[in-house]
C-alpha positions as CSV (number, residue, x, y, z in Angstrom):
1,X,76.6,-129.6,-120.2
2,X,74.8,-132.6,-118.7
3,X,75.3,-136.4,-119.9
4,X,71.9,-136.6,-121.0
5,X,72.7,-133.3,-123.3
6,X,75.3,-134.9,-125.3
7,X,73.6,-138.7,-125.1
8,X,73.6,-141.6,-123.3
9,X,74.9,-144.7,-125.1
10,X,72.6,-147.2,-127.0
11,X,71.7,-149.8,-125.4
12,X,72.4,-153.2,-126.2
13,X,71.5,-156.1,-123.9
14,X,74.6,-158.6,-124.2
15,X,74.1,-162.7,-124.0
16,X,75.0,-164.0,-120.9
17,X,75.4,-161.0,-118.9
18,X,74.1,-160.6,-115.6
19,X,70.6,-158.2,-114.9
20,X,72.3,-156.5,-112.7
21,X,75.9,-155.6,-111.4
22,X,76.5,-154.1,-107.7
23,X,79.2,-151.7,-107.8
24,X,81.4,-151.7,-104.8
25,X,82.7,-147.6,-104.7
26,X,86.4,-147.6,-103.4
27,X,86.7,-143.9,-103.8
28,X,87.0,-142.8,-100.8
29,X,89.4,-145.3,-99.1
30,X,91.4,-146.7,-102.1
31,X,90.8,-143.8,-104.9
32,X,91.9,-141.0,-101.7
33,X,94.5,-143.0,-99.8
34,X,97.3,-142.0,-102.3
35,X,97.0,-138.4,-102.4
36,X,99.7,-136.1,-100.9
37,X,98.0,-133.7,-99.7
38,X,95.5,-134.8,-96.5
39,X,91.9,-133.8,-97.7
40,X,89.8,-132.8,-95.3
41,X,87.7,-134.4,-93.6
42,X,84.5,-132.4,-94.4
43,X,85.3,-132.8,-98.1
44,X,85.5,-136.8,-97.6
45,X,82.2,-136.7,-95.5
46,X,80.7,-134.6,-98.5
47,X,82.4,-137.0,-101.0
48,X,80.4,-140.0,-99.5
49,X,77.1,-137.5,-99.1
50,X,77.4,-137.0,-102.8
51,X,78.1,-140.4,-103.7
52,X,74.8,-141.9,-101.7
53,X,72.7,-139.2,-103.9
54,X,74.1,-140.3,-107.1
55,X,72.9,-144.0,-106.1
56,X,75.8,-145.9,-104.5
57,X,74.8,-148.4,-102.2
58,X,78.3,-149.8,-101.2
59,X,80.4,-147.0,-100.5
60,X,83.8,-147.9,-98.7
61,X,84.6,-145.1,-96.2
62,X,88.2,-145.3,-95.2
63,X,90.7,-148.0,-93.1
64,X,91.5,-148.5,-89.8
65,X,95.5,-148.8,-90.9
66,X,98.0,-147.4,-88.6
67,X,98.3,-143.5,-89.2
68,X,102.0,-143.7,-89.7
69,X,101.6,-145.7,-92.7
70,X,98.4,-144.1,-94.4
71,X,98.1,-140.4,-92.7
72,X,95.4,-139.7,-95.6
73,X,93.3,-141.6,-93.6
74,X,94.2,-140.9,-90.0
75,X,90.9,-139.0,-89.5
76,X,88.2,-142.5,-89.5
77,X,86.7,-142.0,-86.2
78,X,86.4,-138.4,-87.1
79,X,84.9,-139.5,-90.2
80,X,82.9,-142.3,-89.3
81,X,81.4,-140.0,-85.9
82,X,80.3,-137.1,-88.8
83,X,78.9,-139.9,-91.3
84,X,75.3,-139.6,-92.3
85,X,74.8,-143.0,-92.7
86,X,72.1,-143.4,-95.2
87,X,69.5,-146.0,-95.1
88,X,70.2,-149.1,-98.0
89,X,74.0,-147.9,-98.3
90,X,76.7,-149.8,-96.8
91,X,79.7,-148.6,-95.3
92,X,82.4,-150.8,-95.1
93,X,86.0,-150.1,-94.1
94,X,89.2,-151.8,-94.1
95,X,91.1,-153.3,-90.8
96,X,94.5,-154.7,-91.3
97,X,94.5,-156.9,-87.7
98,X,93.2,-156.6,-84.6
99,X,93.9,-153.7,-83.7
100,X,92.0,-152.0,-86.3
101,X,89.3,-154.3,-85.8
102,X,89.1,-152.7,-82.3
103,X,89.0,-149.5,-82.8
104,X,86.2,-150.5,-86.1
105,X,83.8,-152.1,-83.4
106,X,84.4,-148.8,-81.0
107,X,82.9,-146.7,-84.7
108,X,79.9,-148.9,-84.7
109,X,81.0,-150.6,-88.5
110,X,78.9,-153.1,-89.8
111,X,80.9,-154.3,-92.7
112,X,85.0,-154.8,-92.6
113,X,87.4,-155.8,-94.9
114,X,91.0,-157.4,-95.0
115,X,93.9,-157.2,-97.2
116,X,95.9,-160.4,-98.3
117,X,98.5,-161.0,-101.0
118,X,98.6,-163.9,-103.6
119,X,102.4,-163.7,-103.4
120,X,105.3,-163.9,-100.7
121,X,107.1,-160.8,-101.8
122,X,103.9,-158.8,-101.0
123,X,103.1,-160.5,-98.0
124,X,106.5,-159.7,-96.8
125,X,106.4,-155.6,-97.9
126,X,102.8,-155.0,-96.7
127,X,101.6,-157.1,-94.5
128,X,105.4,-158.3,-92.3
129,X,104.0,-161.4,-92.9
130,X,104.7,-164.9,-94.9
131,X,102.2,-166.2,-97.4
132,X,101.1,-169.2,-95.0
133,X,101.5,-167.3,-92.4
134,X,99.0,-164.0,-92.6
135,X,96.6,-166.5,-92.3
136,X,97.0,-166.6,-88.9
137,X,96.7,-162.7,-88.7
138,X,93.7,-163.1,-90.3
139,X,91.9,-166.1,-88.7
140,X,91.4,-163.9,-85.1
141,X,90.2,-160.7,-86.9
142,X,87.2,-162.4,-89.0
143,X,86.3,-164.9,-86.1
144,X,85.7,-161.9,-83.9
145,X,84.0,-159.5,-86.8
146,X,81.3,-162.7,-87.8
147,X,80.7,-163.0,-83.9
148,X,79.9,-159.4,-83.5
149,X,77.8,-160.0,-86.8
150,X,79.9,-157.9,-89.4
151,X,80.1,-158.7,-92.8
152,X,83.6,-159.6,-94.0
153,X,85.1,-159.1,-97.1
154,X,88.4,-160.5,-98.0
155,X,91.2,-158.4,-100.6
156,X,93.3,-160.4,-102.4
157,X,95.9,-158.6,-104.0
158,X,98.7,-159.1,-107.2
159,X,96.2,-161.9,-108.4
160,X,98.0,-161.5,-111.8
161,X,100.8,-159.9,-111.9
162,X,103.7,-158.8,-108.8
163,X,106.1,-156.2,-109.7
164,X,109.0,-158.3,-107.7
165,X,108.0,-162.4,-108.9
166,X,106.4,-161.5,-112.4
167,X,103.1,-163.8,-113.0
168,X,101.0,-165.2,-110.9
169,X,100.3,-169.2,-110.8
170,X,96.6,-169.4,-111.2
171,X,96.5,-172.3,-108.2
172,X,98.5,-170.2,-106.0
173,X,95.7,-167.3,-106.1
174,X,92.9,-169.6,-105.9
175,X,94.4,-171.1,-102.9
176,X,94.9,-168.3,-100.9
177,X,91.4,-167.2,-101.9
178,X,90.0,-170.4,-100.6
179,X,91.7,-170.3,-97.5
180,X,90.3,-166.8,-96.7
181,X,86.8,-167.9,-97.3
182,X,87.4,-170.6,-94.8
183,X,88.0,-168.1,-92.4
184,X,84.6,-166.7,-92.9
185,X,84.6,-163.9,-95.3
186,X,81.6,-163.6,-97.3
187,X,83.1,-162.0,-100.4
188,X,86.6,-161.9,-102.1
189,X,88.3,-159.1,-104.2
190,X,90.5,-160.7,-106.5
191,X,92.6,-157.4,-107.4
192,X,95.1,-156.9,-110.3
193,X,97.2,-154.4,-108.3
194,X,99.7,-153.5,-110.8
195,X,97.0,-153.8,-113.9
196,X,98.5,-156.2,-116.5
197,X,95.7,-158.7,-116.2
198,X,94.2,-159.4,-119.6
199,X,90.5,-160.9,-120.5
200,X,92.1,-164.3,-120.8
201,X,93.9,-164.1,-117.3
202,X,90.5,-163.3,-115.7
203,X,88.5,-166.0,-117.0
204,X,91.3,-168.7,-116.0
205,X,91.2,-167.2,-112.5
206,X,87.5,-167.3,-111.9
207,X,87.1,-170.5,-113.2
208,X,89.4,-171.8,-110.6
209,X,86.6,-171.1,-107.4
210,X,83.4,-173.3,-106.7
211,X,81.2,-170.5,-106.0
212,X,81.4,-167.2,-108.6
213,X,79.1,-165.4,-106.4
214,X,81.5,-164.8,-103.5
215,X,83.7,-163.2,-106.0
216,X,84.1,-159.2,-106.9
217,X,86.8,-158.1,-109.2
218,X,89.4,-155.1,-108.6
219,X,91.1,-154.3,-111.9
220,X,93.9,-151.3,-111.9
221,X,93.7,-149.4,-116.3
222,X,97.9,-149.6,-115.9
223,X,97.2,-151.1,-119.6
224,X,93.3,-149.8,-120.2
225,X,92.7,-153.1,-119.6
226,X,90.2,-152.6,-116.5
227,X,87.3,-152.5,-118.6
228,X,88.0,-155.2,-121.2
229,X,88.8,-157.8,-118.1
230,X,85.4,-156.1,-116.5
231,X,83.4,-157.5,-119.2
232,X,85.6,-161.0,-119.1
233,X,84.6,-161.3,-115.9
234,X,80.7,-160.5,-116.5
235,X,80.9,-163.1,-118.5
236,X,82.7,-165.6,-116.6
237,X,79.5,-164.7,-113.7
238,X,81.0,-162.2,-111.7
239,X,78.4,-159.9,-110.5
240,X,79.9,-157.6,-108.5
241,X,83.0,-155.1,-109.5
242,X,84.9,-152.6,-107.7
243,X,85.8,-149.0,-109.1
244,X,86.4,-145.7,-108.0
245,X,84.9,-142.2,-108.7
246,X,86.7,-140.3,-111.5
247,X,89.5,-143.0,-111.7
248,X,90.8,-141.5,-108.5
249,X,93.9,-144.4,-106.9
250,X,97.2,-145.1,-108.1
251,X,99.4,-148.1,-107.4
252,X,102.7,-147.0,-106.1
253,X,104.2,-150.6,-107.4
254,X,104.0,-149.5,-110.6
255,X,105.3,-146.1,-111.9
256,X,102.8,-146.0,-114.8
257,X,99.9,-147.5,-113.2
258,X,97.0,-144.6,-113.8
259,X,94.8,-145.4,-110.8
260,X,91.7,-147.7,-110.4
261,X,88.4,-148.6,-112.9
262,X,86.9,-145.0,-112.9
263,X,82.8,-145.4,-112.2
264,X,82.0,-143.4,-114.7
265,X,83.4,-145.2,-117.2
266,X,82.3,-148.6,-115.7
267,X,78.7,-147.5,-115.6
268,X,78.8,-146.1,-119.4
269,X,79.7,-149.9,-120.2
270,X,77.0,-151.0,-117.9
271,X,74.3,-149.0,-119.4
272,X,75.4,-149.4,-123.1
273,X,74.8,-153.3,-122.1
274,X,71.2,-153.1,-120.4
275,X,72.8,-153.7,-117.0
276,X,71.4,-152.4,-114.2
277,X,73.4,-150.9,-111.1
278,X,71.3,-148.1,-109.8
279,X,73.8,-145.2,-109.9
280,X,73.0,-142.7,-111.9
281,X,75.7,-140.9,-114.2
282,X,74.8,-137.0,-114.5
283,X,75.4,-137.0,-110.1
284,X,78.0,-139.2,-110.3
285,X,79.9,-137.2,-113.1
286,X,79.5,-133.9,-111.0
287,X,80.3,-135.3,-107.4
288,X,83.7,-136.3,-109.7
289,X,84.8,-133.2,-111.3
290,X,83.8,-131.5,-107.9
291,X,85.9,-133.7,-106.3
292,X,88.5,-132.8,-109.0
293,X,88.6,-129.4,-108.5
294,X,89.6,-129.7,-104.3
295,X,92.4,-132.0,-105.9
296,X,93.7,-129.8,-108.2
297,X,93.7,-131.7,-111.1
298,X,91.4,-133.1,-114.1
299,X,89.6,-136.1,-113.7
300,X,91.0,-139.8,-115.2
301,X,87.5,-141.0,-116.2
302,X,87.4,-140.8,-119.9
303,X,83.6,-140.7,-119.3
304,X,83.7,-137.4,-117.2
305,X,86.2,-135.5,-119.3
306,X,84.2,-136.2,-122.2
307,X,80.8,-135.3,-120.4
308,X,82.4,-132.5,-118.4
309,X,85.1,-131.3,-120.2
């Protein structure tokens, strides 16, 4: 059965919402970097295939993160080399230093993206780093990507919430935000990683930057409260929002944590508010329950089980 069997929702255009939202599709890097079983590499290439025909136009392909540590994704030059890169879509991928920036350049990438922590614990886990000091990680790897002319988007993760120091002071995100878009990026993430964020959290958050429109959001549904802080940050001017095909992701920080904003479920809200975004949900619900079935499993997305079954 198709969505537009059972109904698409009403549509009513909210106040001070924005015309249109660009969603950034983490699928296949964040939503498949999880999985224990490596999926191969022709399914990922016809993942992304699927996703450019259903409308993405930001579609993060995979990270340049040392094999050892992510083997789901030891295959990116493989991937990248066998990409049909499609005209208006964007590939970016994720470098974690130098290194990875090299071998990104060699792949012919156009758009890059780090990963920073709002908190000491998680700079120390992730990144072997201190707080102050993955700056200086950092500062070589964007110099070098803006020279080369790459975009560069910066990931800040546990904005609210860290499973080790508990809540997050709002000043001590908004500082290492700012001090990532001195670097250079052109875009933050502000991700809650462990998903207890709450609609109030957000709005305190955002209003802490200068500029809203170098911000994206990155919200985990630990709580089902990805959607609700969605919307919080709509309103706050946010106008671009991460999320990942069929809810695919987990967070291995938190044992209950049920994986990222599913697409489909972000784009039912989207529609049902007169929000454009260009992806359209009938492809985007079959590319996810086919990508279900090579997992093994039923889709998260409350949208696609209830349009798919």
């Amino acid at each position: 059965m198709g969505a537009r069997e059972v109904g698409l929702p009403d549509r009513v255009v909210g106040e001070d919402l924005p015309d249109r939202v660009t969603i950034w599709e983490v699928g296949p890097r964040d939503g498949l970097q999880n999985e224990d079983s490596v999926v191969p590499v022709a399914v990922k290439l016809e993942f992304l295939d699927r996703l450019a025909d259903a409308g993405g136009t930001i579609l993060e392909a995979t990270s340049f993160v040392h094999p050892k540590w992510v083997p789901q994704l030891a295959d990116a030059e493989e991937l990248l080399a066998g990409l049909d890169r499609r005209p208006g879509v964007e590939y970016p991928v994720l470098v974690p230093n130098e290194r990875g920036l090299d071998r990104a350049l060699k792949a012919g990438v156009s758009h890059i993206a780090i990963f920073a922590s709002a908190t000491e614990t998680f700079a120390n886990k992730n990144l072997n780093s201190t707080l102050d000091d993955q700056f200086g990680m950092f500062d070589p790897v964007v110099a070098r990507a803006k020279a080369e002319g790459l975009k560069v988007r910066g990931y800040v993760s546990m904005c609210f919430g860290d499973p080790w120091e508990g809540p997050v002071p709002r000043d001590q995100v908004v500082g290492v935000g700012k001090k990532l878009l001195d670097l250079g990026c052109d875009q933050l993430s502000l991700g809650d990683t462990i998903g207890v964020a709450t609609p109030g959290q957000v709005t305190g958050l955002i209003s802490g930057f200068d500029r809203v429109d170098q911000l994206a959001v990155h919200f985990h549904d630990t709580y089902g409260q990805a959607l609700s802080n969605t919307y919080a940050a709509l309103l706050a001017g946010v106008r671009t929002v991460d999320s990942s095909a069929g809810g695919l992701g987990g967070c291995p920080y938190a044992e209950s944590a049920t994986g990222n904003l599913a697409t489909e479920d972000l784009v039912w809200m989207l529609d049902g508010l007169g929000i454009a975004h260009g992806v359209d949900l009938d492809k985007l619900c079959d590319t996810s329950a086919w990508m279900a079935e090579r997992l093994g499993r039923p889709s998260p997305s409350r949208v696609v089980r209830a349009l798919r079954g």
